[in-house]
DOZAMAR-830263 format. One record per residue (C-alpha): residue in three letters; x, y, z. Coordinates in Angstrom, 3 decimals. Each point is the difference from the previous one (the first is absolute). Layout:
N
{r=ALA | X=X | Y=Y | Z=Z}
...
//
This chain:
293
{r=UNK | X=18.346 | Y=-21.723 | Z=-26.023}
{r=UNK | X=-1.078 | Y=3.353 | Z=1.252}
{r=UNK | X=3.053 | Y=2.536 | Z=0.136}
{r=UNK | X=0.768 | Y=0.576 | Z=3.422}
{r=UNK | X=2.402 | Y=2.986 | Z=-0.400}
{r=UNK | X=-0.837 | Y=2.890 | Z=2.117}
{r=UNK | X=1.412 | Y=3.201 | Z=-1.009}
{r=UNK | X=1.570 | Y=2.100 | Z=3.040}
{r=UNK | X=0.151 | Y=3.504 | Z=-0.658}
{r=UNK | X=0.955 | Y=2.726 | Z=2.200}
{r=UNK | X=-1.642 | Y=3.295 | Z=-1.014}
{r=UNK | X=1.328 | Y=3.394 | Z=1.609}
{r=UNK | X=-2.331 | Y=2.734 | Z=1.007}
{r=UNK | X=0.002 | Y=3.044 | Z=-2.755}
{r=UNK | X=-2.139 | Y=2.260 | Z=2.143}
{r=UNK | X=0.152 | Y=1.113 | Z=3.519}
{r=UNK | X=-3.296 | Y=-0.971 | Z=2.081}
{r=UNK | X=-0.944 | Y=3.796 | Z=-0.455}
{r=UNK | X=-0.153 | Y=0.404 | Z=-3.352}
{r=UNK | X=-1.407 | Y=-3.315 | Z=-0.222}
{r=UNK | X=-2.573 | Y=1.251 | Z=2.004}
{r=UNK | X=-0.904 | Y=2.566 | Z=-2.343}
{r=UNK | X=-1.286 | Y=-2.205 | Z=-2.562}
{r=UNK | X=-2.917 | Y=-0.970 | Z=3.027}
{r=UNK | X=-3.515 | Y=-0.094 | Z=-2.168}
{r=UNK | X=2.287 | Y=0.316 | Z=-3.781}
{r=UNK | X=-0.749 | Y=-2.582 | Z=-2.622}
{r=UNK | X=3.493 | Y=-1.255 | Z=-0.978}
{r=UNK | X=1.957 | Y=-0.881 | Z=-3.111}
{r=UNK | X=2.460 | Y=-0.997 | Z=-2.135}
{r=UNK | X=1.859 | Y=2.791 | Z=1.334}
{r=UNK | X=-0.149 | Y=-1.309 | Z=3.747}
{r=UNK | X=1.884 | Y=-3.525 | Z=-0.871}
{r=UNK | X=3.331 | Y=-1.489 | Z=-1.757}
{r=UNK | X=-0.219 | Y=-3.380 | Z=0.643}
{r=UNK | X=-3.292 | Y=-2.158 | Z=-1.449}
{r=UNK | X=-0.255 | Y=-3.916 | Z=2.287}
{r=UNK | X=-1.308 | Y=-2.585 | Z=-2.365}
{r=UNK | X=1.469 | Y=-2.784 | Z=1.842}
{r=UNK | X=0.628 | Y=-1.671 | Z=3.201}
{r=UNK | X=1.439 | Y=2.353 | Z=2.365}
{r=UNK | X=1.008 | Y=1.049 | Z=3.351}
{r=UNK | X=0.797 | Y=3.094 | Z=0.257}
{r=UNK | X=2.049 | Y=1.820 | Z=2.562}
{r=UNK | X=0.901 | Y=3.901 | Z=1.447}
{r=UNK | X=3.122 | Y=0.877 | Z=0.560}
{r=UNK | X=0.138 | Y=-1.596 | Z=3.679}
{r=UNK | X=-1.080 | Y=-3.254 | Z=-0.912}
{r=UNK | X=-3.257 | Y=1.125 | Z=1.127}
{r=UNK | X=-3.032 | Y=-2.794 | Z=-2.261}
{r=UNK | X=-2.168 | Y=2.534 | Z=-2.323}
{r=UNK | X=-1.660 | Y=-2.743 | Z=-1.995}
{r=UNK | X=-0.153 | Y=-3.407 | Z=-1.160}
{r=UNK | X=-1.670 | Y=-0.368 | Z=-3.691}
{r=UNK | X=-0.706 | Y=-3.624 | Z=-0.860}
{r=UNK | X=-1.671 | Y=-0.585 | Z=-3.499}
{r=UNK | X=-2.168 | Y=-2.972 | Z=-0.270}
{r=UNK | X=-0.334 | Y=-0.547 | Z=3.275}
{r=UNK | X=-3.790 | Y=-0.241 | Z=0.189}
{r=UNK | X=-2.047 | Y=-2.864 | Z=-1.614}
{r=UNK | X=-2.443 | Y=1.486 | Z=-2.289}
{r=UNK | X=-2.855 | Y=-2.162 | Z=1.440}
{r=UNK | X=0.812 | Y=2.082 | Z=3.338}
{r=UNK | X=0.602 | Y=2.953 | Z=-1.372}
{r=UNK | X=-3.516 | Y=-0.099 | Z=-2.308}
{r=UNK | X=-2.238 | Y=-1.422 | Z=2.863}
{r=UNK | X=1.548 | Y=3.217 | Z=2.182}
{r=UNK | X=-1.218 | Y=2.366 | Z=-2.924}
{r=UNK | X=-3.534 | Y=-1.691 | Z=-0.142}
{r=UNK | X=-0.546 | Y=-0.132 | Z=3.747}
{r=UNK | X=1.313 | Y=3.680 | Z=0.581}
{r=UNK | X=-0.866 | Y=2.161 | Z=-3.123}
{r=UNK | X=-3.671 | Y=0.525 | Z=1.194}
{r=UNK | X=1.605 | Y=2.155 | Z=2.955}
{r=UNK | X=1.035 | Y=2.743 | Z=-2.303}
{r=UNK | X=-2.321 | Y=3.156 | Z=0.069}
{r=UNK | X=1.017 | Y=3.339 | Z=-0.969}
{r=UNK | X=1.564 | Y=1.958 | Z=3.265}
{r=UNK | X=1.583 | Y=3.217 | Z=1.186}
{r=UNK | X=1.464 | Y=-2.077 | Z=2.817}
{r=UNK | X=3.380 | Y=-0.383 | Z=-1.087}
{r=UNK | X=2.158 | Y=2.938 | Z=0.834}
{r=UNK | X=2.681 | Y=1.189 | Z=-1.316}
{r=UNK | X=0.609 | Y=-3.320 | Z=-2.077}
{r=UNK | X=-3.280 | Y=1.248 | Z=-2.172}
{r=UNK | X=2.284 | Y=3.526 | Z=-0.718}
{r=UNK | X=-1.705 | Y=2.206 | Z=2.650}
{r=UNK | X=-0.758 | Y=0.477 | Z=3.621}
{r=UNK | X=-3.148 | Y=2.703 | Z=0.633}
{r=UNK | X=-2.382 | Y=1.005 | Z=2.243}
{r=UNK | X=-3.882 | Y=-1.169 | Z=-2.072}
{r=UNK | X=-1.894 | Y=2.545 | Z=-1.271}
{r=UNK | X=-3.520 | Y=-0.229 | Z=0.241}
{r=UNK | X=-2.642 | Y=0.569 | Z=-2.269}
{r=UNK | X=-0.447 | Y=3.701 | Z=1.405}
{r=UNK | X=3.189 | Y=0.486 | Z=-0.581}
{r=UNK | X=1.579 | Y=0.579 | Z=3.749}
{r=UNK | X=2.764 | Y=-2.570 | Z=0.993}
{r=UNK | X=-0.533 | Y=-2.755 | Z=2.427}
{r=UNK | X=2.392 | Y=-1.446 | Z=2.416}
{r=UNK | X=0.297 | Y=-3.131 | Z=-1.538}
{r=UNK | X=3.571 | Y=-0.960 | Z=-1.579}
{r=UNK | X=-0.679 | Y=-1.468 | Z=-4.183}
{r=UNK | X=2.387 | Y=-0.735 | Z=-2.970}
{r=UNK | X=-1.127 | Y=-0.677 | Z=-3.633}
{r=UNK | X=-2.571 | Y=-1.979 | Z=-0.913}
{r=UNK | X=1.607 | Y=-3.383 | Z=-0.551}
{r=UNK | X=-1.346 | Y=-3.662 | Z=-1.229}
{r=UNK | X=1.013 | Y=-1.756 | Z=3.744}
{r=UNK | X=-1.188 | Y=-2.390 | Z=2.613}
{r=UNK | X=0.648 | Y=-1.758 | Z=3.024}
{r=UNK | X=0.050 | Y=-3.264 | Z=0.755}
{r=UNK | X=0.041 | Y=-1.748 | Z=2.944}
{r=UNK | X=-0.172 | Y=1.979 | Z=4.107}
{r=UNK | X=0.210 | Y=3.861 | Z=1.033}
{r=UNK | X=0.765 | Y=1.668 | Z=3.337}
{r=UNK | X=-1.321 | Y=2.418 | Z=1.683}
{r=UNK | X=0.689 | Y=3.264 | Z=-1.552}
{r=UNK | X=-1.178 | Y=3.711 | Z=0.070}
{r=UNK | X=-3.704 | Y=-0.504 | Z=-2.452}
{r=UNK | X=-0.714 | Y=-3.511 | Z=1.519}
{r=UNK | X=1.122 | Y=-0.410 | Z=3.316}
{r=UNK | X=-0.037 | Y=-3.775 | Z=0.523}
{r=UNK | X=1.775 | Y=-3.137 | Z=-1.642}
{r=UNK | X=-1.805 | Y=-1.587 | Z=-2.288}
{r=UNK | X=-0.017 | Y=-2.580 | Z=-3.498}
{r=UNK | X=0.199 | Y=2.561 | Z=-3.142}
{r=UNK | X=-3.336 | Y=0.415 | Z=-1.262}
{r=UNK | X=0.943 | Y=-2.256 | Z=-3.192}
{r=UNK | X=0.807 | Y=-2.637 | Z=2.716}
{r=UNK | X=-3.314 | Y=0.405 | Z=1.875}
{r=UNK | X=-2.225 | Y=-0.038 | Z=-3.388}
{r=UNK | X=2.243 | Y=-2.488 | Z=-2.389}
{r=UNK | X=1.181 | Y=-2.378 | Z=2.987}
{r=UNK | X=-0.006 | Y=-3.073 | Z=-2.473}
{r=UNK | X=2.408 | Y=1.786 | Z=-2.398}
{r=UNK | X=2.053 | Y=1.176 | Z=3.079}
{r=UNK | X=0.411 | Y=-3.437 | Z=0.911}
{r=UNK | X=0.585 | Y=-1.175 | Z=-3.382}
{r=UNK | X=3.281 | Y=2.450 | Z=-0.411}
{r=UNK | X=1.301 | Y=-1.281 | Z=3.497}
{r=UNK | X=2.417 | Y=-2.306 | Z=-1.360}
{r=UNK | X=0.965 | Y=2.314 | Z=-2.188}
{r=UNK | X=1.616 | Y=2.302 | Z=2.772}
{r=UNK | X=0.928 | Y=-3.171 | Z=1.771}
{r=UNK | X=2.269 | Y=-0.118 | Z=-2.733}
{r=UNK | X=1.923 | Y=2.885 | Z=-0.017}
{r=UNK | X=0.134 | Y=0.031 | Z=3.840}
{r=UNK | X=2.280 | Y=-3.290 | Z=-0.889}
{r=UNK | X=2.002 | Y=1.863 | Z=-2.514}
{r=UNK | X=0.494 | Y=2.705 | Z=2.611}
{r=UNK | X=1.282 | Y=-2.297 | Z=2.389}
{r=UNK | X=2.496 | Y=-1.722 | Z=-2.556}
{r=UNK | X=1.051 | Y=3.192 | Z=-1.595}
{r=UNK | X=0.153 | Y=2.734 | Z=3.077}
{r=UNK | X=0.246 | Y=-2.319 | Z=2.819}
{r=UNK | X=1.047 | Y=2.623 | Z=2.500}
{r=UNK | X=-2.606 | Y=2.590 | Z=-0.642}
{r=UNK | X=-2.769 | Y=-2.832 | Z=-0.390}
{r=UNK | X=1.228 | Y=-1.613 | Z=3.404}
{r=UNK | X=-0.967 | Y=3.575 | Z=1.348}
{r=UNK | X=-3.191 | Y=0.285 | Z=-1.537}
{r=UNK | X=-1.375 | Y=-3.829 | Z=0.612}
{r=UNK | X=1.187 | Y=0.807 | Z=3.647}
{r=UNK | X=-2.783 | Y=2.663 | Z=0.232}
{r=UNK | X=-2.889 | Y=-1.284 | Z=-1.876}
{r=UNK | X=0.669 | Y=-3.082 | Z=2.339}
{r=UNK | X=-0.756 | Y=2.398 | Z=2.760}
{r=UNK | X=-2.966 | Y=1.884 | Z=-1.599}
{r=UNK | X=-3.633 | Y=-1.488 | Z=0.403}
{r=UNK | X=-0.362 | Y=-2.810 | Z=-2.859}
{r=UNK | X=-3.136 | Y=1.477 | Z=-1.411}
{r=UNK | X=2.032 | Y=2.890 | Z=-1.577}
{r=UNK | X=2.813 | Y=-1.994 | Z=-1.867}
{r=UNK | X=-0.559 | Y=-1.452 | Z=-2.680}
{r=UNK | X=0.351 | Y=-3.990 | Z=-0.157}
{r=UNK | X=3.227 | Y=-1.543 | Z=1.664}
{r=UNK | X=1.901 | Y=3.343 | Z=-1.546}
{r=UNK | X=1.928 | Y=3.357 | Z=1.407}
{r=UNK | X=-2.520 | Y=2.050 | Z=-2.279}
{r=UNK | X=-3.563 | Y=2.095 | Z=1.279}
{r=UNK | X=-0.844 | Y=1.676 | Z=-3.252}
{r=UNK | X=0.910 | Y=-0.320 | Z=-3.970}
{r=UNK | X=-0.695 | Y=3.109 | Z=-2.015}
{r=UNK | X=-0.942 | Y=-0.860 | Z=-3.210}
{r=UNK | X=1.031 | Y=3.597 | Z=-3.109}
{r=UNK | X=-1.348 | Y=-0.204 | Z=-3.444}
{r=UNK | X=1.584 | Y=1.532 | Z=-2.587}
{r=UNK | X=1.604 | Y=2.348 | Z=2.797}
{r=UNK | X=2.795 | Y=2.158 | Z=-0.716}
{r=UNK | X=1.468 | Y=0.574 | Z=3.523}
{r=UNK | X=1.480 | Y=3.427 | Z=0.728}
{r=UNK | X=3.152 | Y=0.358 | Z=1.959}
{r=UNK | X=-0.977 | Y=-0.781 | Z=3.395}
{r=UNK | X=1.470 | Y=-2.149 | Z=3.409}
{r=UNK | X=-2.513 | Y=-3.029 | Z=1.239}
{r=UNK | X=-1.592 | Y=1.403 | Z=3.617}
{r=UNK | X=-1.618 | Y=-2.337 | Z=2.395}
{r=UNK | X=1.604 | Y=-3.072 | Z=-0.833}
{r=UNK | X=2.191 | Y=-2.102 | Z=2.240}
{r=UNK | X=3.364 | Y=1.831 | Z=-0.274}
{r=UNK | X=2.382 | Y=-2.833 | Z=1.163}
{r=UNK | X=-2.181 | Y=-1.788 | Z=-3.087}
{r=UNK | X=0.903 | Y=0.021 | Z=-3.863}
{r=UNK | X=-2.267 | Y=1.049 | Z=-2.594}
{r=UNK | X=-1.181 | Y=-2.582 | Z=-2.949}
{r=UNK | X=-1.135 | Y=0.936 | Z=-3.212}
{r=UNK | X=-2.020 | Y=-2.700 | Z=-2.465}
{r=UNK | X=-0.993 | Y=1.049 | Z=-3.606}
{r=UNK | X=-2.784 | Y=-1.636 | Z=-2.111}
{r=UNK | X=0.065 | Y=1.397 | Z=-3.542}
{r=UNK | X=-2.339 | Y=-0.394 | Z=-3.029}
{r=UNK | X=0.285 | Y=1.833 | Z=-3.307}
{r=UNK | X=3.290 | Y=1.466 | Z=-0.722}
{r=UNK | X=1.726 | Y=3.164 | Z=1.126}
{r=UNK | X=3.345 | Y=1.362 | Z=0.607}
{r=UNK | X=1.265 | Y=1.576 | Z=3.302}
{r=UNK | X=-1.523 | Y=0.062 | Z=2.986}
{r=UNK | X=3.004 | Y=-0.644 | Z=1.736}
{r=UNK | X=0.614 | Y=-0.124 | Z=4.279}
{r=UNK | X=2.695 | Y=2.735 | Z=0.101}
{r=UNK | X=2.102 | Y=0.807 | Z=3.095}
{r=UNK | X=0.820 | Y=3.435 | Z=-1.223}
{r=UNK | X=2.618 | Y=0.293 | Z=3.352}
{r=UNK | X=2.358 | Y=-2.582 | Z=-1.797}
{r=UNK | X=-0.803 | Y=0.332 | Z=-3.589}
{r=UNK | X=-1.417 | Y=-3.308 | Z=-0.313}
{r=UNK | X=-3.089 | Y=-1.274 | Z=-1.377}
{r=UNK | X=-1.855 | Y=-3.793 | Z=-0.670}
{r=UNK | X=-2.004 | Y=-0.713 | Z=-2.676}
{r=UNK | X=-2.623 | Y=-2.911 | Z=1.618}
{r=UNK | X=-2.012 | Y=-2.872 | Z=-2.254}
{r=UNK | X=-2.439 | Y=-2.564 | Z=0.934}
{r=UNK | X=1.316 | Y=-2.074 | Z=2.176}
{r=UNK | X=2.915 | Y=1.885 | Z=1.058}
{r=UNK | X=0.218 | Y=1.456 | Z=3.919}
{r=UNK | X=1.786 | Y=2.575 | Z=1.658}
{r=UNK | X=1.094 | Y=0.400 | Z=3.480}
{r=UNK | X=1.374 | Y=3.758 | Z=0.691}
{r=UNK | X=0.542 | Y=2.487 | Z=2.550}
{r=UNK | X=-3.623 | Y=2.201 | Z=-0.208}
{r=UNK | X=1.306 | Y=2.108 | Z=2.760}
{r=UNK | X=2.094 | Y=1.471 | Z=-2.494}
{r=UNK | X=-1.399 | Y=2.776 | Z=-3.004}
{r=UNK | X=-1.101 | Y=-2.063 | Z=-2.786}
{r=UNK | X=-3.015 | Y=0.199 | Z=-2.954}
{r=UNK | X=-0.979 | Y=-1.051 | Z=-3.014}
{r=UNK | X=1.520 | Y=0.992 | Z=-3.988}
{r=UNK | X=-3.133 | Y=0.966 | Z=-2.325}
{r=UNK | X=-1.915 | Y=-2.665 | Z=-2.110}
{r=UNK | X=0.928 | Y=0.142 | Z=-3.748}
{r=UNK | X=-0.830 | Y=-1.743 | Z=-3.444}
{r=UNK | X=-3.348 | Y=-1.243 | Z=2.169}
{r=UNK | X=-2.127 | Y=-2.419 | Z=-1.897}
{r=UNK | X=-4.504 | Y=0.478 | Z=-0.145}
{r=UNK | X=0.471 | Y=-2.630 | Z=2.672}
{r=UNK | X=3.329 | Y=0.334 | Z=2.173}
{r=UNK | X=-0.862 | Y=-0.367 | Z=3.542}
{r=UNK | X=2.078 | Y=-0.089 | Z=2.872}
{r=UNK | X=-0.526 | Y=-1.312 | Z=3.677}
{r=UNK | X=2.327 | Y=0.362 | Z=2.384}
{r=UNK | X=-0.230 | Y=-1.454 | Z=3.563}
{r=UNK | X=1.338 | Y=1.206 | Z=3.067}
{r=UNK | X=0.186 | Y=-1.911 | Z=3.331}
{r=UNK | X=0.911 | Y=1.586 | Z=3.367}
{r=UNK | X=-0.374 | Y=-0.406 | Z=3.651}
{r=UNK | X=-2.087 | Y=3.012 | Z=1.428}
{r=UNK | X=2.357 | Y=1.360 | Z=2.630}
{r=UNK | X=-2.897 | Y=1.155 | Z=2.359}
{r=UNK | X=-1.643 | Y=-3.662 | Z=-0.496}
{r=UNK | X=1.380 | Y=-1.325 | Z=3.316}
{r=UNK | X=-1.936 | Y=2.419 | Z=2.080}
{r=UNK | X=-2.833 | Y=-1.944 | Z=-1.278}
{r=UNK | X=-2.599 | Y=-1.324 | Z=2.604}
{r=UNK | X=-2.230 | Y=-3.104 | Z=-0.821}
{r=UNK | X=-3.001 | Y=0.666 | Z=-2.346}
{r=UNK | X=-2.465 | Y=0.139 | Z=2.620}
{r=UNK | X=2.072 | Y=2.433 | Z=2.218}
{r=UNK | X=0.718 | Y=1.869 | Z=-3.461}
{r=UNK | X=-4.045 | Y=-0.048 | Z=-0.102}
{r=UNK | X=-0.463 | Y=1.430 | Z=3.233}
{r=UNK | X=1.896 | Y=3.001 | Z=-0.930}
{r=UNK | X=-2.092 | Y=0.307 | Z=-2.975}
{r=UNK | X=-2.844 | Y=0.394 | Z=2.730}
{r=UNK | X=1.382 | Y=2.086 | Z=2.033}
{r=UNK | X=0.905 | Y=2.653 | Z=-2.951}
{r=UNK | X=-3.198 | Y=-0.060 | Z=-1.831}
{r=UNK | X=-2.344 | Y=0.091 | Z=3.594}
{r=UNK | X=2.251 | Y=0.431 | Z=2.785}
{r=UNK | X=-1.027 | Y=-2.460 | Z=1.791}
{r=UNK | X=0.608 | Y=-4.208 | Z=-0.384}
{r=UNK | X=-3.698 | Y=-0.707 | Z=1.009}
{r=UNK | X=-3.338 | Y=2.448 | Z=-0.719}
//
């Protein structure tokens, strides 16, 4: 019989929301934690406020593997992630004078799943791995569909918030019967310190690791309460991504560690959404100015 003890730990905060801010765009350590999760947890602030749930095993591997296969063909090398990739700069172009456009390292990343409108493509839309891989975008469906049940067993409050919206957002931007728009799929991604942006944030953050190879580290650390999780196959974290939190370095890494991680999140500008064709119409209108030539 599976062991059904939960662990319930209350973790106080060790820096103040300033400093903590400091470490925005720093690549963490062992320095920036006290306390390593390897089991099933809930973990708690100070005012009884949920910070994460941490549930090993709690993923089939069948599920978990099909997710990998449909998904890993979305990951391209990016500069579109921010400060999680351990910068935030203006691009500079090949003559050397800066652009106006916003970039972070380049980063192995991809999405998976819808987009909104946003300021370089200013309609909703499928992600382009969506439009051109639309089998293997269906195929990782129940995947999510998954999760978005774990969600609602583990975090019932926040998911009741979250369902409540994507049931109110046009159906052609969530993904199967779930609260989720878009999974971003990291490979071999060291996230610097950095708060999730853009997100639902009434929702909770998930975090799902596939790993092949061996290596050490690579730990989810919320540096504000000196606490960090060391995730497996199989194993799936719920946690508050609202809050600062990264990644420890890889270590000891095998010729062939690899490591996936998923993340699945409702889009918070998703509801603004209009149908596809309406969506299509604006497309129109931006590249011609006018609906009809």
């Amino acid at each position: 019989m599976k062991n059904t003890m939960i662990n319930k730990l209350t973790v106080k905060r060790i820096l103040t929301k300033e400093n903590a801010a400091k470490l925005k765009t720093k690549f963490l350590n062992k320095n920036h934690y006290s306390q390593l999760i390897t089991g099933d947890t809930d973990g708690y602030d100070n005012f009884g406020n949920l910070l994460f749930r941490f549930r090993k095993n709690a993923i089939p591997l069948d599920v978990l593997k099909n997710g990998v296969d449909a998904f890993k063909g979305s990951i391209e090398v990016t500069e579109g992630r921010g400060t999680a990739s351990g910068s935030s700069h203006k691009r500079i172009r090949k003559d050397g004078s800066v652009s106006n456009i916003t970039v972070g390292n380049k980063v192995e990343s991809g999405n998976v799943g819808f987009m909104d409108s946003g300021a370089m493509v200013k309609y909703c839309r499928k992600t382009a791995f969506a439009r051109s891989y639309f089998d293997k975008f269906k195929q990782g469906v129940p995947f999510v569909e998954f999760i978005d049940q774990k969600y609602k067993e583990l975090c019932p409050t926040h998911y009741a918030k979250q369902k409540a919206i994507a049931e109110g957002t046009n159906r052609n931007y969530v993904i199967g019967q779930t609260s989720f728009t878009t999974v971003t799929v990291n490979k071999n991604f060291r996230t610097a310190c950095h708060q999730d942006a853009g997100d639902f944030a009434d929702g909770f953050g998930n975090l799902i690791v596939y790993r092949e190879g061996s290596y050490d580290g690579g730990y989810f650390v919320m540096p504000e309460y000196g606490v960090a999780i060391d995730l497996h196959n199989t194993d799936l974290l719920f946690a508050d991504v609202h809050k600062w939190h990264a990644n420890t370095e890889f270590t000891n890494c095998s010729d062939d560690w690899l490591r996936i991680s998923f993340v699945m999140y409702y889009r918070e500008n998703m509801v603004k959404c209009k149908s596809p064709s309406e969506e299509l119409n604006k497309i129109k209108i931006e590249k011609t100015g006018y609906l009809t030539l």
